[in-house]
C-alpha positions in Angstrom: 21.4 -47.6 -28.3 20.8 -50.9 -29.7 19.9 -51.9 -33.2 16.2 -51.3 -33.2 16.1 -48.2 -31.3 18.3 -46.9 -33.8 16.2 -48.1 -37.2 13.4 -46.6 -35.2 14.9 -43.0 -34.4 16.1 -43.0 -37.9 12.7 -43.6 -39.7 11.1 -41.3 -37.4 13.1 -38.4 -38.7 13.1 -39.9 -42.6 9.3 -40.5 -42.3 8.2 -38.2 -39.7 4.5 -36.9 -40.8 3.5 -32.9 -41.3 0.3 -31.7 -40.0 0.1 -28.4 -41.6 -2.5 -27.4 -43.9 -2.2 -28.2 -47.2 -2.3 -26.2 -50.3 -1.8 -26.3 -53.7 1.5 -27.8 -54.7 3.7 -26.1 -56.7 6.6 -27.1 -59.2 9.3 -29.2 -57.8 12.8 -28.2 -58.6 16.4 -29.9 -56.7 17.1 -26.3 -55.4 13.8 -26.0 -53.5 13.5 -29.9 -52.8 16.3 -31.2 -51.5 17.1 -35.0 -49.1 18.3 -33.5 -46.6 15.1 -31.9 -45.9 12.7 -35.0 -46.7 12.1 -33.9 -49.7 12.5 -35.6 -53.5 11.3 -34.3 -56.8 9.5 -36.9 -58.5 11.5 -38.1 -61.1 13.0 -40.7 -63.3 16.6 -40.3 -62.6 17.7 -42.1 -59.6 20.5 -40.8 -56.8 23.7 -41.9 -58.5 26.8 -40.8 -58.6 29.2 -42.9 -61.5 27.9 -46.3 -62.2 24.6 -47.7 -60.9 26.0 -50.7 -61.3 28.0 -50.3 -58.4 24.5 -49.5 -56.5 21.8 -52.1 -55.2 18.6 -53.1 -57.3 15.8 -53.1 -55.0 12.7 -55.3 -55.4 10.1 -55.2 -52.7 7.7 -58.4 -52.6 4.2 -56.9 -51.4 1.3 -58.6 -50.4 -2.1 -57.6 -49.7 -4.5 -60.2 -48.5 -5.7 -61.7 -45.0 -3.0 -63.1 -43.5 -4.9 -66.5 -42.4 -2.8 -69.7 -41.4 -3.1 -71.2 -44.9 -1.2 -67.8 -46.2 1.1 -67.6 -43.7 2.1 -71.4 -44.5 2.6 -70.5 -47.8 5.3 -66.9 -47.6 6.5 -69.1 -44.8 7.7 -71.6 -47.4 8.6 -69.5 -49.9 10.2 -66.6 -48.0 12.1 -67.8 -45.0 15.0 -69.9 -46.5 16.1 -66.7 -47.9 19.1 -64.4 -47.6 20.3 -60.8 -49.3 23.5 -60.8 -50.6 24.8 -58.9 -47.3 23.9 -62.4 -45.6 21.0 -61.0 -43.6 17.2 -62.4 -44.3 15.2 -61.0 -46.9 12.3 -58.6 -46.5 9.2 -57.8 -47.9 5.6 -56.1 -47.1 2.7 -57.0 -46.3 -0.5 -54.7 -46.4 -2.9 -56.3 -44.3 -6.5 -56.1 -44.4 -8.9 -56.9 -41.3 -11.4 -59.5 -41.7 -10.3 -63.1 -41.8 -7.0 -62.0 -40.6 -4.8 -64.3 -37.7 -3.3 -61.4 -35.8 -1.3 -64.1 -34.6 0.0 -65.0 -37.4 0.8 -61.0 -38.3 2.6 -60.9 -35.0 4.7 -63.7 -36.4 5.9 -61.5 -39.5 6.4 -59.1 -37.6 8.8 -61.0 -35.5 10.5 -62.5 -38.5 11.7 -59.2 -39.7 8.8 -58.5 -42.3 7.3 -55.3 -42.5 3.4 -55.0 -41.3 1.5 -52.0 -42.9 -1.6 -51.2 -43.7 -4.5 -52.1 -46.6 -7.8 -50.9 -44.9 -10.5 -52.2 -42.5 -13.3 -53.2 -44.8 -11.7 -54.1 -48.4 -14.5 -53.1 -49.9 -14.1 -54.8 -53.7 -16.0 -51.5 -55.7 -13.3 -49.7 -56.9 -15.9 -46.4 -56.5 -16.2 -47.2 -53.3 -12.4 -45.9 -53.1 -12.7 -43.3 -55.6 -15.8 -41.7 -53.6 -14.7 -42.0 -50.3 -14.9 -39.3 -47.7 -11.9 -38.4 -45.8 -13.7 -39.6 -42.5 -14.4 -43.2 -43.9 -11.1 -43.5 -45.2 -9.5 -42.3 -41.6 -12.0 -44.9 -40.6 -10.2 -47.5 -43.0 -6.7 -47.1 -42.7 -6.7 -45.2 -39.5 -8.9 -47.9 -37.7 -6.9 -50.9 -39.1 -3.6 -49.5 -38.3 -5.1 -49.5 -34.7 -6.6 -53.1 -35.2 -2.9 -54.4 -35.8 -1.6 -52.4 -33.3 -3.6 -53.8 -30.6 -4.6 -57.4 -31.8 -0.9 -58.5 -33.3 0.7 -56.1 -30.8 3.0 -54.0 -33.1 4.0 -50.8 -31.7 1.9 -48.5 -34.1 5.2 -46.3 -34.8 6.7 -49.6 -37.0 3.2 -49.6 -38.6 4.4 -46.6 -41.2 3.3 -48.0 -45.1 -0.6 -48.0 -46.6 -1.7 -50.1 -49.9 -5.4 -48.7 -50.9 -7.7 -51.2 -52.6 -8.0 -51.7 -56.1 -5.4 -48.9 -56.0 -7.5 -46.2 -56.0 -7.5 -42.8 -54.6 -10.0 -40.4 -53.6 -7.6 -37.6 -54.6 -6.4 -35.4 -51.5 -8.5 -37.0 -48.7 -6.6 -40.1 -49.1 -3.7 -38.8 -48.1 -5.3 -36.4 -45.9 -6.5 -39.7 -43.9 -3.2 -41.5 -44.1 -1.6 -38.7 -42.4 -4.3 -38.4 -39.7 -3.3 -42.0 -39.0 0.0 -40.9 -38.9 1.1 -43.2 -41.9 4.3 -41.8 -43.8 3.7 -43.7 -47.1 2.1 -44.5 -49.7 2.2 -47.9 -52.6 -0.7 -48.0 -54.5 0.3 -45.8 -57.6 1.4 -47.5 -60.5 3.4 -45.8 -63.4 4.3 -47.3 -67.0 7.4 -49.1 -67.8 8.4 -46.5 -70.2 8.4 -44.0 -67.4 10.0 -45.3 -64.4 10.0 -43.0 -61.5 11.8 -43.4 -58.1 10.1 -42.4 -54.4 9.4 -39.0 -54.2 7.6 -37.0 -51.5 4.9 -35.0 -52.0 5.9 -31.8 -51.2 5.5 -30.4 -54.5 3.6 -31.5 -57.2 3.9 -35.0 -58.9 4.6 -35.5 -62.1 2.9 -39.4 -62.2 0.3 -40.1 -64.2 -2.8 -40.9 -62.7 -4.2 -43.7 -64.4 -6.7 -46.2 -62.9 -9.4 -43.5 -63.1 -9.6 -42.7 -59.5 -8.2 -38.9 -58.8 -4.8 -38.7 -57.8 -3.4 -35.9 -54.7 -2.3 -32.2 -56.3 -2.2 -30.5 -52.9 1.2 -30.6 -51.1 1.5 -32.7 -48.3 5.4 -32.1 -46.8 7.4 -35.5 -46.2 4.9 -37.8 -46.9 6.3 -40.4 -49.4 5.7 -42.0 -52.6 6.7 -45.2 -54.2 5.7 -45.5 -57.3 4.8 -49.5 -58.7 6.7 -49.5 -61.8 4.0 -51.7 -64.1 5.8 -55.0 -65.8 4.8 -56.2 -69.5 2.0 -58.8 -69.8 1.5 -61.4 -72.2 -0.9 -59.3 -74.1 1.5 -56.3 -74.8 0.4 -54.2 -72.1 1.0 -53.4 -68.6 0.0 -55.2 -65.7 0.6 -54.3 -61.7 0.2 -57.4 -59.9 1.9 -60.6 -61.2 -1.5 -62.4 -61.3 -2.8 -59.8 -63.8 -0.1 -60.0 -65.7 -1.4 -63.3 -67.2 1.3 -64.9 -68.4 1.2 -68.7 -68.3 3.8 -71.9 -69.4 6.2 -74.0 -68.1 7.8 -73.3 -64.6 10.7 -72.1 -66.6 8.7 -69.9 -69.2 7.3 -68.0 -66.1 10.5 -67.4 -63.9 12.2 -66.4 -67.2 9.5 -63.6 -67.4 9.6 -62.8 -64.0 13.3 -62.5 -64.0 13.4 -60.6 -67.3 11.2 -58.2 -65.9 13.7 -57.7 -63.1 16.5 -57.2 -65.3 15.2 -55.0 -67.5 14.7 -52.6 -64.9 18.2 -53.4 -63.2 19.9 -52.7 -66.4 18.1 -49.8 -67.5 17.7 -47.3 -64.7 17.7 -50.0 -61.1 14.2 -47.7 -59.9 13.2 -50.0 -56.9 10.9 -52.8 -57.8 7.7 -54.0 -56.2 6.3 -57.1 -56.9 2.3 -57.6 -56.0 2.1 -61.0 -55.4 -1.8 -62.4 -54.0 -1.9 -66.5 -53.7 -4.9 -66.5 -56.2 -2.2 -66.4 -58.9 -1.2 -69.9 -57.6 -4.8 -71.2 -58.2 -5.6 -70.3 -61.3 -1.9 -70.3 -63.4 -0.4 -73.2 -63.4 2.9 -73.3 -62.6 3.1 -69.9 -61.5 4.2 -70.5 -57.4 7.3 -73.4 -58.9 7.9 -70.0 -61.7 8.2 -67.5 -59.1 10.0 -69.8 -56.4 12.6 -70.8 -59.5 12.8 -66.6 -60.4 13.8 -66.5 -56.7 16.0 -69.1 -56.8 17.8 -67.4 -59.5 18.3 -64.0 -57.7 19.6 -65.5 -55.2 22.9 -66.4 -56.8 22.8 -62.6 -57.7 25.3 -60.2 -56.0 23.3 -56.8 -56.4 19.8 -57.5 -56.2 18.3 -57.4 -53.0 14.6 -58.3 -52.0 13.8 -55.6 -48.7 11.2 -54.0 -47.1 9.5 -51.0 -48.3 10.8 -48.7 -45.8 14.4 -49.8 -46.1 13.3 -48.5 -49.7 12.7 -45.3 -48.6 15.8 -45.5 -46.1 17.9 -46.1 -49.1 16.9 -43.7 -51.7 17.2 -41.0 -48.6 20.8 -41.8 -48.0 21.9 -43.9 -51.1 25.0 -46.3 -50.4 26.6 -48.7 -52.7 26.6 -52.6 -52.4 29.8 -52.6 -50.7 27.9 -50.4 -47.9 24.4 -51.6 -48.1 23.1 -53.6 -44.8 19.4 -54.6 -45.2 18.1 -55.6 -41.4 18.7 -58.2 -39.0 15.4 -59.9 -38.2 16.2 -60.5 -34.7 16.5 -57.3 -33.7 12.2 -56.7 -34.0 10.3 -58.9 -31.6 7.3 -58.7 -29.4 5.4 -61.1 -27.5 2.0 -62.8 -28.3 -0.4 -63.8 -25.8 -2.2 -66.2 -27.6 -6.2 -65.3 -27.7 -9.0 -67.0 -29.8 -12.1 -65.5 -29.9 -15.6 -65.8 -31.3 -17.3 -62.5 -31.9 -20.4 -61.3 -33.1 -20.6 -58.9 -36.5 -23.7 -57.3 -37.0 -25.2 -60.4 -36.2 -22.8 -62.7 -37.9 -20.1 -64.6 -36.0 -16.6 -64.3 -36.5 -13.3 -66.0 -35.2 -10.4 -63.9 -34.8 -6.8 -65.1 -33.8 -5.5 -62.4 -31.5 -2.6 -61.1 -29.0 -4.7 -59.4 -26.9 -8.0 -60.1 -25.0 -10.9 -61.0 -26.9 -12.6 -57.5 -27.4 -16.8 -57.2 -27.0 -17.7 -57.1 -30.5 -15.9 -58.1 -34.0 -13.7 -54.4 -34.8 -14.6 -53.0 -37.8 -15.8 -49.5 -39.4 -15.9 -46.7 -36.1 -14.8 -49.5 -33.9 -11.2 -50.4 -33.9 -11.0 -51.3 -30.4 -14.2 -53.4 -30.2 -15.2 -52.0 -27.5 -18.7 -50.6 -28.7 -21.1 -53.5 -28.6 
């Protein structure tokens, strides 16, 4: 069985999706939750036995805009030179939204060992939009887009496994209800404070995050499906911040990487809870200094011997069967490739034109909303 068979046979049964009904969730306690099962209290105490410093620090670099060719130029630059302290590349994730996207360019993550999950069809900006939705739209959104990048950056939808909502926000239990109809296995669009770091956690029993960014957050239970929490970092105002562009903190090269690596470390000497950095190329524009802060911050853990930058799946792969450093293999890039027929197309959206970069034929009609394939003119 070779490398990628067996990453894929091993997520399947770490990540594999339940269909029953749900119901209300009920108190989460280690003798009726247990790893074994794919199943994880949520909690602030991470799987350790003796000294964490013996174990990894995770730090997941997620992204969540169109992936056009001036992005992909850019994480190209900044990611590729790159390596974990086991040798292999580093990972990250990106949570890819539909329109303006280059599915070519996606295919190209994808073949460089980047994870490829999902952020929604539309990215509709109104954050009530999100809060409001129905469970259809939203199968619409994050069911239709997974299909979009299956088919257009040809990804085998089972590798498509992660979902980032916009603006963070849930509609309660038909989020997730729609994330498991699109057979999605997890979730990273709820943050929690610094002061009370939590680790992944399934959903099998009821959460004990806050839900703070005013949309409603899932109390049913909803077996196996995963959680990873987006510890907040400290702005410059005092407060918390979830992206590293709202975060606002601004100075020489070196007064943001020293920030940005501060933030790391106070987590990696506290309790090492994975780490995921939102990072959105806006930043760049409008804080100066901030791509040279983060690419020095980078720099910096590079010389480090337990901090690794992965994807988030091997996040979840991890916390389900916890090794230390001496044992910890993130993934060889080469092993996750598939071809790109290159097509460029010019397609009509509800009377608009749009160009889209694709692996596939050019469909009849731009895909959107109720037309994933588009096939529907």
């Amino acid at each position: 069985m070779n490398r990628l068979m067996l990453i894929a046979v091993t997520l399947a049964a770490i990540l594999a999706p339940s269909f029953c009904a749900s119901e209300p969730a009920g108190t989460c306690t280690p003798d009726n939750c247990k790893i074994e099962d794919n199943c994880r209290c949520s909690s602030g105490s991470g799987p350790f036995e003796g000294d964490l410093t013996e174990y990894p620090q995770l730090v997941t670099l997620a992204f969540d805009e169109a992936v056009t060719d001036d992005i992909y130029g850019l994480w190209n630059d900044l990611l590729l030179s790159r390596s974990n302290p086991d040798g292999n590349p580093i990972g990250a994730t990106f949570f890819v939204p539909h329109e303006y996207t280059n599915y070519q360019r996606v295919n190209d993550l994808y073949n460089l060992g980047f994870e490829i999950a999902v952020h929604s069809v539309s990215k509709n900006p109104l954050q009530s939009y999100w809060r409001t939705a129905s469970e259809s739209l939203l199968e619409q959104e994050f069911g239709g887009q997974k299909q979009i990048i299956s088919k257009f950056a040809n990804i085998p939808e089972d590798h498509i496994l992660g979902v980032r909502t916009p603006q963070l926000q849930f509609a309660g239990n038909d989020s997730i209800l729609a994330y498991r109809a699109a057979n999605l296995t997890y979730d990273s669009s709820w943050p929690t404070l610094p002061s009370k770091p939590l680790f992944p956690y399934t959903l099998d029993y009821l959460s004990t995050q806050e839900c703070n960014l005013g949309g409603s957050c899932p109390n049913e239970a909803f077996p196996g499906f995963w959680v990873l929490p987006i510890l907040d970092l400290h702005s410059a105002d005092g407060g918390w911040c979830n992206t590293l562009s709202s975060c606002n903190v601004t100075g020489s090269v070196d007064d943001i990487a020293n920030w940005l690596c501060n933030e790391i470390d106070i987590v990696r000497n506290s309790t090492r809870a994975p780490l995921t950095l939102s990072v959105n190329s806006y930043w760049f524009n409008f804080t100066e200094n901030s791509l040279a802060g983060l690419t020095k911050c980078l720099d910096t853990l590079q010389e480090s011997k337990d901090v690794f930058l992965v994807t988030q799946k091997q996040v979840i792969e991890w916390v389900s069967n916890p090794v230390k450093i001496e044992d910890f293999k993130t993934d060889d890039a080469e092993d996750q490739q598939t071809n790109c027929n290159q097509y460029n197309c010019l397609l009509d959206k509800g009377g608009e034109k749009r160009y889209m970069k694709a692996c596939a034929p050019c469909p009849a009609v731009y895909p959107w909303l109720g037309n994933p394939n588009g096939d529907k003119p």
